[in-house]
C-alpha positions in Angstrom: 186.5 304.9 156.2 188.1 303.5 152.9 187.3 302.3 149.7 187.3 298.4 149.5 185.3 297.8 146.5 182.9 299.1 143.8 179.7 297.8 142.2 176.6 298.7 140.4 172.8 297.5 140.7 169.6 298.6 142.7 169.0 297.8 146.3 165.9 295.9 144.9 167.7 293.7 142.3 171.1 293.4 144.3 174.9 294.0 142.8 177.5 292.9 140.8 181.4 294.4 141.0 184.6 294.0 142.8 186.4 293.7 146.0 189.6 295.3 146.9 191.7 295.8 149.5 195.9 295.9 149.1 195.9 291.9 149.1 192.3 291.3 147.6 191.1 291.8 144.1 187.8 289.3 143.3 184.7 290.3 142.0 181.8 290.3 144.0 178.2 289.5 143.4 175.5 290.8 146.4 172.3 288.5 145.5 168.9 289.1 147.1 168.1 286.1 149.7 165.0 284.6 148.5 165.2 282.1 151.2 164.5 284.6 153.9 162.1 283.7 156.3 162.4 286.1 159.1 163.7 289.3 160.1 166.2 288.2 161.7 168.0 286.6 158.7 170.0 288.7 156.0 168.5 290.8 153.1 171.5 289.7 151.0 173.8 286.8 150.2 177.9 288.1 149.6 179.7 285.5 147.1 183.2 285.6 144.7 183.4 282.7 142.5 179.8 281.5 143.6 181.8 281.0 147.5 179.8 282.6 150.2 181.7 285.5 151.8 179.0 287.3 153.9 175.9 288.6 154.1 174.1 292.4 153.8 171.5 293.9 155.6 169.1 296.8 154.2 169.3 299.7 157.0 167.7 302.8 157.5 169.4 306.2 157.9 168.8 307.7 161.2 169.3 311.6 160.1 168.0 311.1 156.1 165.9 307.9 156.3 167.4 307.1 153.2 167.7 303.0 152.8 171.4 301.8 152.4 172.9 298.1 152.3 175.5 297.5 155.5 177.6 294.3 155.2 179.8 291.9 156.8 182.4 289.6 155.0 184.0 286.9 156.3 187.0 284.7 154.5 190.4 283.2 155.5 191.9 286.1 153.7 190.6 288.5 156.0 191.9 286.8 159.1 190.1 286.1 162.3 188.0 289.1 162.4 184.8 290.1 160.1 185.1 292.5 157.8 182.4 295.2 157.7 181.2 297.9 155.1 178.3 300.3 153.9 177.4 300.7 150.2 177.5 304.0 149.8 176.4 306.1 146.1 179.9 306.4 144.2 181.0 310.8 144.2 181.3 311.7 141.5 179.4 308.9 139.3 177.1 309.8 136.1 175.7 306.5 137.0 173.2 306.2 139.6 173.2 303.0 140.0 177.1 303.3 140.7 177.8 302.3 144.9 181.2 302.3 146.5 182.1 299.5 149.4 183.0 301.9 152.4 185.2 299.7 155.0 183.6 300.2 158.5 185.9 299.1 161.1 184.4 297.8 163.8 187.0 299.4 166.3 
């Protein structure tokens, strides 16, 4: 897993930061969806420049049961296929509201 993006914020407040990859370099905003009305539907709303790029889950560790935030991004930039990461706490960070976009390839 890579690196393909940092931000900061709270799982409960959502996440401001930025997006790269050796092409891509936008910032990034994760907003809570306060339209949800079902389970089913995302936790979280991905957007650059106030376009929607995808949409974040909150999961639960299986060996820690620590909550974490997986995502999928989708945009014309990233081709055909969807684009999927976990936010992960940055190593190494004083900050501990500091999180690191780990690319999860689906292959």
């Amino acid at each position: 897993m890579g690196a393909i993006g940092f931000v900061s914020g709270t799982i409960e407040k959502g996440f401001v930061g930025e997006l790269r990859t050796l092409s891509i370099r936008v910032p990034i905003e994760i907003r809570i969806n306060r339209g949800k009305g079902s389970e089913v539907q995302p936790d979280y709303r991905v957007y650059t420049d106030d376009v929607e790029i995808g949409a974040g889950w909150v999961r639960l560790a299986a060996v820690s049961e620590r909550r974490y935030v997986s995502l999928a991004l989708e945009a014309p930039e990233f081709g055909q296929r969807r684009l999927y990461a976990n936010l992960a706490r940055a190593a190494g960070q004083d900050n501990p509201d500091a999180y690191v976009l780990l690319w999860n390839p689906a292959d």
